[in-house]
SETIKE-389552 format. One record per residue (C-alpha): x, y, z. Coordinates in steps of 0.1 Angstrom, whole numbers. Layout:
<site><px>X</px><py>Y</py><pz>Z</pz></site>
...
// end
This chain:
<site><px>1929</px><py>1205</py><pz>1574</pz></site>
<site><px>1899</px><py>1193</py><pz>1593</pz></site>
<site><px>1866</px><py>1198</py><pz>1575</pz></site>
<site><px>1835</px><py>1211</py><pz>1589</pz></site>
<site><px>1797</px><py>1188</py><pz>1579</pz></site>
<site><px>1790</px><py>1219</py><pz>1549</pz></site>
<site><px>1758</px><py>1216</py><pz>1551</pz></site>
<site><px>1753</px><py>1228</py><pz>1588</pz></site>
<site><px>1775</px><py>1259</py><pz>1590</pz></site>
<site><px>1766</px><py>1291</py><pz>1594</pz></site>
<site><px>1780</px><py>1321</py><pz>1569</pz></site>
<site><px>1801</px><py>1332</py><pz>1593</pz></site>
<site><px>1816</px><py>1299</py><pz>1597</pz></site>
<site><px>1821</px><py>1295</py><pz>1556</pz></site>
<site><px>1840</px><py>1328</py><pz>1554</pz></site>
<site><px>1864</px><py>1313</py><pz>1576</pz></site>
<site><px>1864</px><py>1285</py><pz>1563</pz></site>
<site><px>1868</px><py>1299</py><pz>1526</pz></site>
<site><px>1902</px><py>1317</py><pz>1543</pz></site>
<site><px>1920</px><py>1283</py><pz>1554</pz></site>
<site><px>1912</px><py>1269</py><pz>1516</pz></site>
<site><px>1929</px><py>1300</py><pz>1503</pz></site>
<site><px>1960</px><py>1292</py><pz>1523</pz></site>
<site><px>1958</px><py>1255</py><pz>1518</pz></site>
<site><px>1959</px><py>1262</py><pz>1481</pz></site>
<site><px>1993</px><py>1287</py><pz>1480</pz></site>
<site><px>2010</px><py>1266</py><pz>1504</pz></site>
<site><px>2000</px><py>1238</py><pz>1483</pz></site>
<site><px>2008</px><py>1254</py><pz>1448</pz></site>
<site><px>2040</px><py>1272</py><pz>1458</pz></site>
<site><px>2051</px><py>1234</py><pz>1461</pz></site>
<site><px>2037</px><py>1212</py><pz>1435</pz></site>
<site><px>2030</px><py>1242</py><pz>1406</pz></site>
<site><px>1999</px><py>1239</py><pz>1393</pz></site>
<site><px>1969</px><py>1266</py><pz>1383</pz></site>
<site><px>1966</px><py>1285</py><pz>1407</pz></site>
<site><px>1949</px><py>1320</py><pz>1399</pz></site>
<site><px>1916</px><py>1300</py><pz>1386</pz></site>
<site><px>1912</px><py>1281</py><pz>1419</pz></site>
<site><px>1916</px><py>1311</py><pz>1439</pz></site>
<site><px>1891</px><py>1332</py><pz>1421</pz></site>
<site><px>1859</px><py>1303</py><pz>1426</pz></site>
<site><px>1870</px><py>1294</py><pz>1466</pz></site>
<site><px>1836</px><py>1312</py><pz>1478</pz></site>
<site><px>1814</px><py>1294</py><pz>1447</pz></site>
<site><px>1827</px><py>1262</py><pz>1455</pz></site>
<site><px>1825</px><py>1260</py><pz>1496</pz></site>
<site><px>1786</px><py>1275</py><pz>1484</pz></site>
<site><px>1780</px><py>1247</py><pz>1457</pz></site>
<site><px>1798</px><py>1221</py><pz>1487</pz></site>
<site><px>1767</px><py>1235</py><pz>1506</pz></site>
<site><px>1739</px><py>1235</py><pz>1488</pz></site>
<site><px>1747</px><py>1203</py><pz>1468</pz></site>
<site><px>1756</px><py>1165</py><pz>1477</pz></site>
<site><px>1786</px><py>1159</py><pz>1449</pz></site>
<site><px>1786</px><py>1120</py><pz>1455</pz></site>
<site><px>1748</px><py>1121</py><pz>1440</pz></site>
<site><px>1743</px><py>1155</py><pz>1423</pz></site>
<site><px>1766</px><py>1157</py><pz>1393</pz></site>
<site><px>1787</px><py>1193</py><pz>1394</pz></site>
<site><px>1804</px><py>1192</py><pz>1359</pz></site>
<site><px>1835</px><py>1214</py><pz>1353</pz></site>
<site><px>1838</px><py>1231</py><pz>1323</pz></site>
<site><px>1876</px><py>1239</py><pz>1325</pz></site>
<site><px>1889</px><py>1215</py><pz>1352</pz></site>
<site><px>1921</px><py>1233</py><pz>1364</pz></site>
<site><px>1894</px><py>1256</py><pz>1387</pz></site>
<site><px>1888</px><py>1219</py><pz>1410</pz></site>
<site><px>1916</px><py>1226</py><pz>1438</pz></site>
<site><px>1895</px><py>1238</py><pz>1466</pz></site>
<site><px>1867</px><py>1210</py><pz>1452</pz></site>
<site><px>1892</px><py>1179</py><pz>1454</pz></site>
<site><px>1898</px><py>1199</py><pz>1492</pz></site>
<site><px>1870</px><py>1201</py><pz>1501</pz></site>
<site><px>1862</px><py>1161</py><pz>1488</pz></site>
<site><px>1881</px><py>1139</py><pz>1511</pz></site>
<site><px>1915</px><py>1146</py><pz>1493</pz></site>
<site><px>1931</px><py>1171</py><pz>1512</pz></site>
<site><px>1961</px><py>1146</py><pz>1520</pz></site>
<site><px>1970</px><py>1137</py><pz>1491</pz></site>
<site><px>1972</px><py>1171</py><pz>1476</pz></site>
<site><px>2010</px><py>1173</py><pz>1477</pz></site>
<site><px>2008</px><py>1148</py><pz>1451</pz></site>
<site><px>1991</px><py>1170</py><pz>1434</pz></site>
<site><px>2001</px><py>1168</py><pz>1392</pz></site>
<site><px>2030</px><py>1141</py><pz>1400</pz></site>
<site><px>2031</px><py>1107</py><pz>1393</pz></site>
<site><px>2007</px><py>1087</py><pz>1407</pz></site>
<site><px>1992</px><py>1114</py><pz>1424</pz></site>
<site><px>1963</px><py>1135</py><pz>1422</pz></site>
<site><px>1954</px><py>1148</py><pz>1385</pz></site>
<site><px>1951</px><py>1183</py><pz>1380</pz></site>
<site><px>1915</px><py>1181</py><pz>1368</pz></site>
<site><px>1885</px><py>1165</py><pz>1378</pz></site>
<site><px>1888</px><py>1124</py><pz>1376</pz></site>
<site><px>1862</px><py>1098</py><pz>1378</pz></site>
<site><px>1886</px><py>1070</py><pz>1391</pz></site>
<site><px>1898</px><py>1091</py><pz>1417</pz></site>
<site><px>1864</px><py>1099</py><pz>1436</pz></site>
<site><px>1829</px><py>1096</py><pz>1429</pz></site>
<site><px>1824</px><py>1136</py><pz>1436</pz></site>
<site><px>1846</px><py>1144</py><pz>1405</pz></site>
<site><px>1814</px><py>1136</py><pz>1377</pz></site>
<site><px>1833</px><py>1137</py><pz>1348</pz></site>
<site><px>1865</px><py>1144</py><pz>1329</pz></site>
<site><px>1862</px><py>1178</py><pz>1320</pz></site>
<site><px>1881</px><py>1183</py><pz>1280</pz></site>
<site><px>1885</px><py>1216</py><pz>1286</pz></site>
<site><px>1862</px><py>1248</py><pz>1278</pz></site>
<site><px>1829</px><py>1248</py><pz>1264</pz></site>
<site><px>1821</px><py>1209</py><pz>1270</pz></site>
<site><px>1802</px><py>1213</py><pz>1302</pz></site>
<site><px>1768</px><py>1223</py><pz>1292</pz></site>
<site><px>1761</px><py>1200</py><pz>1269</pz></site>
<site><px>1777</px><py>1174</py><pz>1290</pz></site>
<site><px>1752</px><py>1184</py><pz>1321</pz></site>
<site><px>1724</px><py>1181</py><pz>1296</pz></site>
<site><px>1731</px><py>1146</py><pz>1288</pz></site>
<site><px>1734</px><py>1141</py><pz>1322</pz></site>
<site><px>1696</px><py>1155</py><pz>1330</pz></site>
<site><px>1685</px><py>1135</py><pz>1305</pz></site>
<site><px>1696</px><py>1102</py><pz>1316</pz></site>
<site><px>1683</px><py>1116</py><pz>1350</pz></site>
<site><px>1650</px><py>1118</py><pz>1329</pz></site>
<site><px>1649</px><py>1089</py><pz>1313</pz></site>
<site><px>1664</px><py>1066</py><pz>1344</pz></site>
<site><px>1630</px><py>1088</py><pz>1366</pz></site>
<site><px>1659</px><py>1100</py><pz>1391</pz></site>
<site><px>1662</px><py>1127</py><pz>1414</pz></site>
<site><px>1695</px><py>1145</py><pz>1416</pz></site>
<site><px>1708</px><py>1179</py><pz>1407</pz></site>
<site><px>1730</px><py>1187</py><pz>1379</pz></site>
<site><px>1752</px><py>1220</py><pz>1376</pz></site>
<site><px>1775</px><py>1230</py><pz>1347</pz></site>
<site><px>1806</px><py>1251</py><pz>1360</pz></site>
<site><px>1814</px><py>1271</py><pz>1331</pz></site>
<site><px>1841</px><py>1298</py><pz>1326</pz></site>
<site><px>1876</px><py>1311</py><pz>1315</pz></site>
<site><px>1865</px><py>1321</py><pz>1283</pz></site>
<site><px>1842</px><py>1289</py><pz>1277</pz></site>
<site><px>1815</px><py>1313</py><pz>1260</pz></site>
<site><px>1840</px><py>1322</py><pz>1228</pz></site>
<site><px>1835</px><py>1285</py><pz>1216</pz></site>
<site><px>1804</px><py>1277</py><pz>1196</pz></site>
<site><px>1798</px><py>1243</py><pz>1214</pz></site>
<site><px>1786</px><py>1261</py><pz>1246</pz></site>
<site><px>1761</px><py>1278</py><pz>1224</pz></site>
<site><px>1746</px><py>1245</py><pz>1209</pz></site>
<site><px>1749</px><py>1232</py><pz>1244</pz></site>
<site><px>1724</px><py>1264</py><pz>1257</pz></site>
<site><px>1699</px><py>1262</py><pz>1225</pz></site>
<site><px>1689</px><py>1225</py><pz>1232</pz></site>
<site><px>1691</px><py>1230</py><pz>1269</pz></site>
<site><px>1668</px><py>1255</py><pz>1264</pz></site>
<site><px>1642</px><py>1239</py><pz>1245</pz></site>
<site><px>1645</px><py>1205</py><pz>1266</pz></site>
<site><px>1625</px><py>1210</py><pz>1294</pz></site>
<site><px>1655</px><py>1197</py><pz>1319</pz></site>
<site><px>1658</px><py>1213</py><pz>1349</pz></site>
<site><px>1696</px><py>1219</py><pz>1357</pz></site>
<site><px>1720</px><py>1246</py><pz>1367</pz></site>
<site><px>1746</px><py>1272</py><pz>1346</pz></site>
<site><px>1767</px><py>1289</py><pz>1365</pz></site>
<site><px>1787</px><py>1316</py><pz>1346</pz></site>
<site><px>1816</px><py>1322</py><pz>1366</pz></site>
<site><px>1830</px><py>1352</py><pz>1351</pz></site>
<site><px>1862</px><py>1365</py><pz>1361</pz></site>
<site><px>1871</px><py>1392</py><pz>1335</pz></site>
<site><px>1859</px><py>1381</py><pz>1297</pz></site>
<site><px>1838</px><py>1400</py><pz>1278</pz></site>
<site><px>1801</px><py>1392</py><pz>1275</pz></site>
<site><px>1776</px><py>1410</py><pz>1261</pz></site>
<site><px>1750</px><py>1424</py><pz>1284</pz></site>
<site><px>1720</px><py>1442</py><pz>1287</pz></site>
<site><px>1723</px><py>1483</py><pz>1276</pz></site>
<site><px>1712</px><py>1514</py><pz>1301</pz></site>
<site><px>1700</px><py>1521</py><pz>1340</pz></site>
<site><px>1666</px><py>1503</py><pz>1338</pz></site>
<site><px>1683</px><py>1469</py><pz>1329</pz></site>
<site><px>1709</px><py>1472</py><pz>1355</pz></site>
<site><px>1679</px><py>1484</py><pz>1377</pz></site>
<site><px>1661</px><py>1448</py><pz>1373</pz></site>
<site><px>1686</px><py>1426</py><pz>1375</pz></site>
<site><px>1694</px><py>1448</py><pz>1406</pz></site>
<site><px>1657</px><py>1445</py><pz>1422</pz></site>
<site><px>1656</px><py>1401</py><pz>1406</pz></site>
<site><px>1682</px><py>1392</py><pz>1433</pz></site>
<site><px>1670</px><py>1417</py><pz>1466</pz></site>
<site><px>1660</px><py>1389</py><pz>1493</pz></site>
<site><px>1629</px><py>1402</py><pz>1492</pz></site>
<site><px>1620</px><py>1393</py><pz>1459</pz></site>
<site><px>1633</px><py>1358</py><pz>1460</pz></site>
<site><px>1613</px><py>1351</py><pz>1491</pz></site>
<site><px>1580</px><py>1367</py><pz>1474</pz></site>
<site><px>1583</px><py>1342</py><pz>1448</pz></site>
<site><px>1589</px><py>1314</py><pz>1467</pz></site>
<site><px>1559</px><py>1321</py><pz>1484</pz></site>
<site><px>1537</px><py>1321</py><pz>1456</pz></site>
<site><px>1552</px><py>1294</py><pz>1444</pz></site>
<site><px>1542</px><py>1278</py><pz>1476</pz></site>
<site><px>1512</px><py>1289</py><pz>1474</pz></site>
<site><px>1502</px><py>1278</py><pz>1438</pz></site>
<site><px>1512</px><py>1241</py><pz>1446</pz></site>
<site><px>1485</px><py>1241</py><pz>1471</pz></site>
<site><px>1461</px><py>1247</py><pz>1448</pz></site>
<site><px>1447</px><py>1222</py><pz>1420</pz></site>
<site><px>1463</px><py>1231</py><pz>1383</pz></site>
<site><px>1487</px><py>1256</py><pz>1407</pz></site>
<site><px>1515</px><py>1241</py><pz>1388</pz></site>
<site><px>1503</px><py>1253</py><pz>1355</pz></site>
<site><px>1494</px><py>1286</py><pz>1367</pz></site>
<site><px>1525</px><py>1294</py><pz>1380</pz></site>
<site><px>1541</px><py>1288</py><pz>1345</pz></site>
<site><px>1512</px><py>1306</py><pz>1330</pz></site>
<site><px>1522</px><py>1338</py><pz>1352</pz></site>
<site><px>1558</px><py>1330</py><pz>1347</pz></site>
<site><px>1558</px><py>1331</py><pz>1309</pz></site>
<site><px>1537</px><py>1362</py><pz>1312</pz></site>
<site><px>1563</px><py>1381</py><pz>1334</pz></site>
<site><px>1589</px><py>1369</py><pz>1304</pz></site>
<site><px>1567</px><py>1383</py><pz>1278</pz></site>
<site><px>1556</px><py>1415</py><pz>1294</pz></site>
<site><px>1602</px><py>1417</py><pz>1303</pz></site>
<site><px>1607</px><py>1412</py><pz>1269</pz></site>
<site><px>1585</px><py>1440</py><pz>1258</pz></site>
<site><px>1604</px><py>1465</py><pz>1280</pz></site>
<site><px>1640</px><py>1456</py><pz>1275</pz></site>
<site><px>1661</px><py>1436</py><pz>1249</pz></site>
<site><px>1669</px><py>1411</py><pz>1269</pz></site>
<site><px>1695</px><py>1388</py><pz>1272</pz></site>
<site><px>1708</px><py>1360</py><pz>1245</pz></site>
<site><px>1704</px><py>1335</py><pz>1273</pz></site>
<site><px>1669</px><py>1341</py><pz>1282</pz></site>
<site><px>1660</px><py>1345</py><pz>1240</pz></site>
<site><px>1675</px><py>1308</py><pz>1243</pz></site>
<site><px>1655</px><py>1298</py><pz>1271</pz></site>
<site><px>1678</px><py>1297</py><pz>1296</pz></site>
<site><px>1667</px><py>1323</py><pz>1327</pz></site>
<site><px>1692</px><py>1341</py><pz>1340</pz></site>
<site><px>1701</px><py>1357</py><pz>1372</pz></site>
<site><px>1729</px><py>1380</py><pz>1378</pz></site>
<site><px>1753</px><py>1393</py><pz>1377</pz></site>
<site><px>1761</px><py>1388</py><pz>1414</pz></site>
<site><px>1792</px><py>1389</py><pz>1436</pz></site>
<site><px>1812</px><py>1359</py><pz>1435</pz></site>
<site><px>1831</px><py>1364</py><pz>1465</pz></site>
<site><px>1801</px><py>1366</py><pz>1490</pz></site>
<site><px>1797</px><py>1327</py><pz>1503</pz></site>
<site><px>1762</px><py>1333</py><pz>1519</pz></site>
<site><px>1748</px><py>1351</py><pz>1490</pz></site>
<site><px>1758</px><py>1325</py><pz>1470</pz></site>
<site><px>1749</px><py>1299</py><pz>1495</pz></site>
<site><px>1713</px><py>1315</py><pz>1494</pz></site>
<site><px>1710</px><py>1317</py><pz>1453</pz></site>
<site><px>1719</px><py>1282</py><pz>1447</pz></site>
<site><px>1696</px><py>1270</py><pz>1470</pz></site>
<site><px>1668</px><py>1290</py><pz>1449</pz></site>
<site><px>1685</px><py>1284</py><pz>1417</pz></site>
<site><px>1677</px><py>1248</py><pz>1428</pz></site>
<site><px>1644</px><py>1247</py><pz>1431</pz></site>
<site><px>1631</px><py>1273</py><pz>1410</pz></site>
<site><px>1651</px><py>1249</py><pz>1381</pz></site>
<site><px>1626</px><py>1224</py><pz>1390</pz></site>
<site><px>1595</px><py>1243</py><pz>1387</pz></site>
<site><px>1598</px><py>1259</py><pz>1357</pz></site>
<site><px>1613</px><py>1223</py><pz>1344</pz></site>
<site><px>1640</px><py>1243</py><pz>1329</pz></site>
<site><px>1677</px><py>1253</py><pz>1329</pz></site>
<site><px>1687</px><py>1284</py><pz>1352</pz></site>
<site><px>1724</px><py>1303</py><pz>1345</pz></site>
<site><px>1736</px><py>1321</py><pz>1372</pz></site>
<site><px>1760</px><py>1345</py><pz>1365</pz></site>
<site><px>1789</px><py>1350</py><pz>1389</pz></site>
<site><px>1818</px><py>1377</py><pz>1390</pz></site>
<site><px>1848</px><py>1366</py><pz>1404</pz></site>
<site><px>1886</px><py>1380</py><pz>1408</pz></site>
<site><px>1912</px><py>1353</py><pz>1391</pz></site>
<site><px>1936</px><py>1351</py><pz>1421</pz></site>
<site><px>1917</px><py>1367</py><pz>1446</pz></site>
<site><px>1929</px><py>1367</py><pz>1476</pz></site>
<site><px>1968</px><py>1361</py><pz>1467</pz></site>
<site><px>1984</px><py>1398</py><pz>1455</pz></site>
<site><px>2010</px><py>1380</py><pz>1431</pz></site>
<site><px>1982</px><py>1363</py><pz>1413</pz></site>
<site><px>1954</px><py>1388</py><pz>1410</pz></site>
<site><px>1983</px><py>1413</py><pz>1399</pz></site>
<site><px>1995</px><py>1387</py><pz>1373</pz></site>
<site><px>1966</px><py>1364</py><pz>1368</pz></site>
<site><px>1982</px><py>1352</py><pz>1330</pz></site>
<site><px>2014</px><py>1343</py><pz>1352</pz></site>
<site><px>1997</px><py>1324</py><pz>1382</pz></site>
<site><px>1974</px><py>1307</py><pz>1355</pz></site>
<site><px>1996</px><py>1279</py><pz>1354</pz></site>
<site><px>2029</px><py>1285</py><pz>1373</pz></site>
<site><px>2056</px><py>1260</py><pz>1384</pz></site>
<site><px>2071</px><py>1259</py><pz>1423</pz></site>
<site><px>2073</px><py>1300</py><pz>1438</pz></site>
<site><px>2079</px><py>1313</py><pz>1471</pz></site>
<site><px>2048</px><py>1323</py><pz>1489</pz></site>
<site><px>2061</px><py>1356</py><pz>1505</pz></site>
<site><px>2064</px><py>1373</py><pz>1473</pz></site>
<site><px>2051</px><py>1348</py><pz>1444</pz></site>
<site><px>2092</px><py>1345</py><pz>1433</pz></site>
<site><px>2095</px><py>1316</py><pz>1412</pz></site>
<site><px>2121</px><py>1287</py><pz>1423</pz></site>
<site><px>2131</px><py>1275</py><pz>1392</pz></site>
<site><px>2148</px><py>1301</py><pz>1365</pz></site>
<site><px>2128</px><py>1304</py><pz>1331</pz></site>
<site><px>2146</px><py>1286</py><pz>1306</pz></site>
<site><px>2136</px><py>1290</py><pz>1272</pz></site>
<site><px>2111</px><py>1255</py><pz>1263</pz></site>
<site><px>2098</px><py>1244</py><pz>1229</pz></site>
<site><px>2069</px><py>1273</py><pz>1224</pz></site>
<site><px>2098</px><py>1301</py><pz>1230</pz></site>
<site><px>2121</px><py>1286</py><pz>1206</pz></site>
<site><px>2085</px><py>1281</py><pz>1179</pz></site>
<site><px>2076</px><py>1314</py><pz>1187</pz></site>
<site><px>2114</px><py>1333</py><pz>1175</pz></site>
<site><px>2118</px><py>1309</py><pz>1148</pz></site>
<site><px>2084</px><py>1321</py><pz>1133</pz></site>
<site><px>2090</px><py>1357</py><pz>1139</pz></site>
<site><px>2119</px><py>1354</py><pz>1120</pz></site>
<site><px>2102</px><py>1340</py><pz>1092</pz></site>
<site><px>2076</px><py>1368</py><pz>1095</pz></site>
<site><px>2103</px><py>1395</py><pz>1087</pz></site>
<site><px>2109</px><py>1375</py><pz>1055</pz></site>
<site><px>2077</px><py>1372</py><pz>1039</pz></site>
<site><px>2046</px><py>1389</py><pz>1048</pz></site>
<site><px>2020</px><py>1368</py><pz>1040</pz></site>
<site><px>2028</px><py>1345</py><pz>1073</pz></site>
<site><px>2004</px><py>1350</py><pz>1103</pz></site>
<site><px>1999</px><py>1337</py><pz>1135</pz></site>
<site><px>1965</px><py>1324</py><pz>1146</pz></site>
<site><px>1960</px><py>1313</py><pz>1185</pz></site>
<site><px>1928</px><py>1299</py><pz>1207</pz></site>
<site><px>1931</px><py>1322</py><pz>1233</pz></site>
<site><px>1967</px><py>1305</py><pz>1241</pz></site>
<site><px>1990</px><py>1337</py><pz>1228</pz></site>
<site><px>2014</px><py>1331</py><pz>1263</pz></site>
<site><px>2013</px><py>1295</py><pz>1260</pz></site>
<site><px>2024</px><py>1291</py><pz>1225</pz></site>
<site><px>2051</px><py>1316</py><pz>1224</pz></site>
<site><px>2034</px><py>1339</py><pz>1200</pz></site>
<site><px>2038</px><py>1370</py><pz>1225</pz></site>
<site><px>2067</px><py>1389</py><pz>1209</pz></site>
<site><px>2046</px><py>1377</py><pz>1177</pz></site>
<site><px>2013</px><py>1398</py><pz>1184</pz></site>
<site><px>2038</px><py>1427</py><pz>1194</pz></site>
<site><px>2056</px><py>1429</py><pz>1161</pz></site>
<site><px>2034</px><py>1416</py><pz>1140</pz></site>
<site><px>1997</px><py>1429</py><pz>1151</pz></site>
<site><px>1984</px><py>1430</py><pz>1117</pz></site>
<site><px>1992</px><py>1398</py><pz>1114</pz></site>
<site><px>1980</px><py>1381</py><pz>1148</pz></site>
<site><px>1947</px><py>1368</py><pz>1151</pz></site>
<site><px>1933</px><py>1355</py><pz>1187</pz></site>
<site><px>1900</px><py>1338</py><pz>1181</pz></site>
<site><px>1891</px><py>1328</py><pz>1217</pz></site>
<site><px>1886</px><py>1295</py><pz>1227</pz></site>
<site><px>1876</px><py>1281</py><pz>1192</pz></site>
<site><px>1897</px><py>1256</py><pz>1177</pz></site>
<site><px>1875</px><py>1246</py><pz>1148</pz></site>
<site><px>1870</px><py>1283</py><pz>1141</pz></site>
<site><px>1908</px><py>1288</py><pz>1141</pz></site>
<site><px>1915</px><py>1258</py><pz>1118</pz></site>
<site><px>1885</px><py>1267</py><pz>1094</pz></site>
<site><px>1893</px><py>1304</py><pz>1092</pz></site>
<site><px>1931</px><py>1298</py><pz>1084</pz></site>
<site><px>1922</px><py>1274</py><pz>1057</pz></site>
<site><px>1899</px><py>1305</py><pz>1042</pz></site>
<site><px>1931</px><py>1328</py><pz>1046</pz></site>
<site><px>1957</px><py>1300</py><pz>1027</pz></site>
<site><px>1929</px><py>1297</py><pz>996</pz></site>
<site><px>1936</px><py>1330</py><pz>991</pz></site>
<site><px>1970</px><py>1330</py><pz>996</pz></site>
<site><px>1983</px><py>1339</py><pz>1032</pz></site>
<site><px>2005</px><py>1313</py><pz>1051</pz></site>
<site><px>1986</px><py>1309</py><pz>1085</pz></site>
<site><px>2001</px><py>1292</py><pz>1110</pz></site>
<site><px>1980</px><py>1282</py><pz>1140</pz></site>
<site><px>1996</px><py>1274</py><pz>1169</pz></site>
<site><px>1979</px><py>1254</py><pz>1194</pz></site>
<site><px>1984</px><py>1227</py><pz>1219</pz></site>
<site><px>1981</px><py>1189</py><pz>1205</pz></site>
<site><px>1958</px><py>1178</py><pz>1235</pz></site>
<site><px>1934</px><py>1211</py><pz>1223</pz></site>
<site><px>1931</px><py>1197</py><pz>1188</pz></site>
<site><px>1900</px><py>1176</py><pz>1201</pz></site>
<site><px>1879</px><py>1211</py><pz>1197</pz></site>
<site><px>1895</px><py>1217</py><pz>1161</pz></site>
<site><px>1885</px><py>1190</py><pz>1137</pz></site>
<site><px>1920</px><py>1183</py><pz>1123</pz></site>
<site><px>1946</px><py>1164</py><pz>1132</pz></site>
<site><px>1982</px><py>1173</py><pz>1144</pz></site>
<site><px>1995</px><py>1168</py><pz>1110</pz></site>
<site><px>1978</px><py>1191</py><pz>1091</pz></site>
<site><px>2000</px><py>1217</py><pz>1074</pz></site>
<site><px>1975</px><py>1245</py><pz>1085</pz></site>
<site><px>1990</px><py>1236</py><pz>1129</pz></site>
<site><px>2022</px><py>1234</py><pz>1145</pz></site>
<site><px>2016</px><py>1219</py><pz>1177</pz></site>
<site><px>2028</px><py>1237</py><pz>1204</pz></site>
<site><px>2035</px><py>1212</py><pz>1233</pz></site>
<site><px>2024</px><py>1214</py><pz>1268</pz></site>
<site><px>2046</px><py>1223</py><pz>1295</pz></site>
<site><px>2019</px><py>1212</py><pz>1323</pz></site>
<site><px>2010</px><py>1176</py><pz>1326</pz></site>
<site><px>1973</px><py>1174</py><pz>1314</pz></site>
// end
């Protein structure tokens, strides 16, 4: 598909534009398999990042690099993408070697942040001038490392860019109307263009710098006084949202703000952004878990080609059921990975007995060693390339390693 210059269209033009991706992508994915739901659901964020940003210099990091489709798209790549996840093609995930817009190879979830950080402090150190933005979602915020990653970004003084791209897990947020009400009244154009003008206006002036943080950690305080707050902002971190993840010149008009006002307050800014997993494909936002990561299908109706035969985390998954039945101290622990590992018929039988801790590996492996001291058999099923999170090894007796079925 022929590509527009981004950073000259109008809204208009980037609706339509976000429509051909979302075609490109089935028509791509019915063919190659690949995951599809998350790269549907952040089309809009990523033509509005594509907008705002210049990849080749500012570093975008992806927390969970299976949601890059429409990015490699949009990043000179667009030929090669029936090659996508096959030999000597294009990787599923963000790659260094394969372009100098992909800034990193993302691990999987809650890497990114601190990953960003390091980046805006070799920024610092190097007296750059470049933009960095952590990507971070699918369930990045149920692993501890994104929380270390927030506190020191917090303290650091290192202007850079969260986005929260939330598409359906559970965060807590701030209780009651009059919360809802200001994060309502933080994001009317209005207000943005207010405080870019007094911002304007306070650089003119000598010491305006200071006094604009002066009247900025005022406005925190007097927040703070008034509501709870959120745990971001008691990190540091301001936040913005939540906002509509699907609305390209919204977006388009936050993350140009989000930008600056970064670099004012010399400080990190999360954006928090709601999107649909699948959106814009029926089949996948009615079965986001199966268009996750999904092997050749028709587009008319989302069929697969190939018939389901049963693979190594089925035959895991019957094989520990049956031992279940048999003694009662065995228990299944997942990261977040119940599908994937076969452990669905499992947490069915068994719930008493099935424990999903979310996208924390070293939790997982930690807890199940608390539960054999006192004398359960947990069995933690996970994938061996996911064991980088967990602090163990693939031979511990604690893991069965489930393998992976997609090419990672």
């Amino acid at each position: 598909m022929e590509l527009p210059d981004l950073h000259c269209i109008s809204d208009e033009e980037a609706e339509r534009l976000c429509v051909q991706l979302r075609q490109r992508l089935i028509e791509t994915v019915s063919q190659t398999g690949g995951h599809l739901a998350a790269s549907l659901g952040v089309v809009e964020l990523t033509v509005a990042l594509h907008r705002v940003f210049d990849t080749g210099e500012d570093r975008l990091v992806f927390d969970v690099g299976h949601q890059c489709y429409c990015h490699k798209i949009l990043t000179g790549r667009d030929g090669q993408m029936d090659t996508l996840r096959r030999f000597g093609g294009l990787s599923g995930f963000p790659k260094p070697y394969e372009s100098i817009h992909d800034a990193f190879i993302a691990g999987h979830a809650s890497t990114a942040i601190s990953t960003a950080l390091g980046m805006a402090r070799a920024r610092t150190a190097a007296g750059a001038d470049y933009s960095v933005i952590a990507l971070v979602g699918d369930g990045a915020l149920t692993g501890g490392l994104a929380y270390e990653g927030l506190s020191n970004a917090g303290e650091s003084g290192e202007p850079m860019i969260i986005i929260l791209n939330d598409n359906g897990m559970s965060i807590t947020k701030n209780v009651g109307g009059v919360a809802q009400h200001l994060a309502h009244q933080r994001l009317k154009p209005q207000y943005l263009r207010w405080k870019r003008i007094y911002r304007r206006l306070t650089e003119k002036v000598p010491g305006g710098r200071a006094l604009y943080r002066l009247t900025h950690k005022i406005k925190k305080a007097i927040k703070f006084a008034i509501l709870p707050g959120s745990i971001f902002e008691h990190m540091g971190v301001t936040y913005l949202g939540p906002v509509d993840g699907h609305d390209v010149g919204q977006l388009t008009k936050l993350l140009h703000y989000c930008r600056s006002y970064c670099r004012t307050i010399n400080g990190p800014v999360m954006l928090h952004v709601r999107t649909v997993k699948g959106k814009g494909y029926p089949p996948a936002e009615e079965n986001p878990d199966v268009f996750h990561g999904v092997g050749p299908f028709q587009v008319e109706d989302g069929a697969l080609l190939k018939e389901q035969k049963p693979d190594f985390s089925s035959a895991f998954g019957s094989a520990l059921c049956q031992l279940a039945e048999q003694d009662r101290r065995i228990c299944a622990i997942t990261a977040a990975m119940q599908s994937g590992t076969g452990l669905n018929e499992f947490s069915a039988r068994f719930p008493d007995r099935f424990f999903d801790v979310g996208i924390a590996e070293g939790h997982a492996v930690t807890m199940a060693a608390g539960m054999a001291k006192q004398g359960m058999v947990p069995v933690f099923a996970v994938y061996s390339s996911f064991l980088q999170r967990s602090n163990s090894c693939p031979s511990s007796p604690l893991c069965s390693s489930a393998r992976s079925n997609s090419a990672i």
